[in-house]
N, C-alpha and C positions, 0 to 999 in steps of 0.2 A: 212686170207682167205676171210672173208668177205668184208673187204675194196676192194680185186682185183672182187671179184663179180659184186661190185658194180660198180668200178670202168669200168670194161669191160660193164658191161650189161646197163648203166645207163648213165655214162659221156660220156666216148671214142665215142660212135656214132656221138656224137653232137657236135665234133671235127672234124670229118673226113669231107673232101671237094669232091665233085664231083659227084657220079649219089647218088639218093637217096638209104636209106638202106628200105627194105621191113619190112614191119611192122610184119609178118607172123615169118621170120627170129628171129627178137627179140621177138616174146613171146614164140619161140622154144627155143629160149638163154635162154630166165628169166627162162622156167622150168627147163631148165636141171641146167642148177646154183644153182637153188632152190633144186632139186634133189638131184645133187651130193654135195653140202652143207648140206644138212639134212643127208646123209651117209656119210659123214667125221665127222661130229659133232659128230653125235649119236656114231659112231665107237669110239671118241678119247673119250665121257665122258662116257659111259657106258660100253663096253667091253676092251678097251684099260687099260694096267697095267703098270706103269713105276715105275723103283724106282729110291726112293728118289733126288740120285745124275744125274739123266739120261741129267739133262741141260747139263752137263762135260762129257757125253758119246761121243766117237767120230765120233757114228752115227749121236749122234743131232745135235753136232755143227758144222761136216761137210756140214751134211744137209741143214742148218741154209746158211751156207755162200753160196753153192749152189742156195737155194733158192733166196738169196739175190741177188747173181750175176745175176742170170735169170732173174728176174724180173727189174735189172737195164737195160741190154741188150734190155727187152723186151720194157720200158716204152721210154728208147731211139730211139729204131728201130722206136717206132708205134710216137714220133715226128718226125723222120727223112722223116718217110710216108708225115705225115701232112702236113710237112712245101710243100713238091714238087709243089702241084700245089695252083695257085694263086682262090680266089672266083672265083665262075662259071664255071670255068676248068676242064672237063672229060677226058682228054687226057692221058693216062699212058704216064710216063717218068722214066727212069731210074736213083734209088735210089742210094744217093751216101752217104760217110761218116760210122763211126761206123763201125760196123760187116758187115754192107753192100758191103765195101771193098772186103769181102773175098766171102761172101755167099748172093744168090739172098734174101734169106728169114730169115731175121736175128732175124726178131721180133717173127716167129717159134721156129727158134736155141730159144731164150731168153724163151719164154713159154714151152718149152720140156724141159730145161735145172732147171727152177721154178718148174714144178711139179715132178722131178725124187729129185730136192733138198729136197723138204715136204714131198715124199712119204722118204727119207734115213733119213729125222729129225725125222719123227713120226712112221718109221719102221713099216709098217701098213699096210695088204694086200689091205684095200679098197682107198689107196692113191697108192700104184704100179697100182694096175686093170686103177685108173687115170691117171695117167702118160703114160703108154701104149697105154691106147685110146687115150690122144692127141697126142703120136708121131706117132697112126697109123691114127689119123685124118687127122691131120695138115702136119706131114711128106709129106703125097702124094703129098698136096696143094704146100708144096714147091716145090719139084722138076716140077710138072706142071706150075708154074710160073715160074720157071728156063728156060722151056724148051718153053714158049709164048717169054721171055725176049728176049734168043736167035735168036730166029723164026722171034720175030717182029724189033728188032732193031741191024742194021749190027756193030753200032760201040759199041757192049756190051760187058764187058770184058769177054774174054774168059777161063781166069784161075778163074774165082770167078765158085764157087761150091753152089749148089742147095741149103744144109741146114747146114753140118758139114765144119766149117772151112778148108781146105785143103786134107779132104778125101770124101765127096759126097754132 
């Protein structure tokens, strides 16, 4: 959980190419990371009870692979973003390869699909409460870049879906 914190709030920006990111943005990032990292932690070492066996429950280790899948989907999608455009380039273009095939917002799918996997490994009300706010976050954001995608460029596939594979 930490390493993606850090990884989102810290690396990732200084990757991305094209208009600058607002600095105001990231210190709202840093806190809510900091936030909702200090109530996942605090939850899993002080009110959180597992037993003994719970790695071999098929909550965690469904979870576990969930998470894992999300988070591959995710760190793929958000190179697939990077690579688009060349230095100096602000121009949106249409993202190809990966999950991108099916869904405008793949690197969404990847991060909704990451935090519903940690909330079903650590079966934890304050990791679901997460997982719902980034799919009621980030959900919207996809399908509104679905519907810019559309809008802006005529030759955009028209069977690729907003954020779920082959249903929305």
């Amino acid at each position: 959980l930490c390493f993606l914190i850090y990884l989102r709030t810290f690396i990732y920006p200084f990757f991305t190419r094209g208009r600058p990111f607002p600095l105001q943005l990231l210190f709202f990032g840093t806190l809510f990371c900091i936030y909702n990292g200090f109530l996942q932690g605090y939850y899993l070492i002080y009110c959180a009870e597992y037993p003994n066996d719970w790695c071999t429950d098929i909550r965690f280790t469904s979870g576990l692979l969930l998470f894992l899948l999300g988070m591959g989907i995710n760190i793929h999608s958000d190179l697939l973003l990077r690579q688009l455009r060349k230095p100096g380039e602000v121009t949106y273009k249409i993202p190809q390869g990966g999950l991108f095939t099916y869904v405008s917002g793949a690197n969404y799918f990847g991060e909704i699909v990451e935090w519903f996997g940690f909330a079903i490994a650590t079966w934890s009300l304050p990791a679901f409460a997460f997982a719902f706010f980034t799919l009621c976050c980030i959900g919207p954001r996809a399908y509104h870049h679905h519907r810019y995608y559309l809008k802006t460029f005529t030759d955009y596939p028209k069977s690729r879906k907003a954020l779920v594979p082959f249903v929305f």
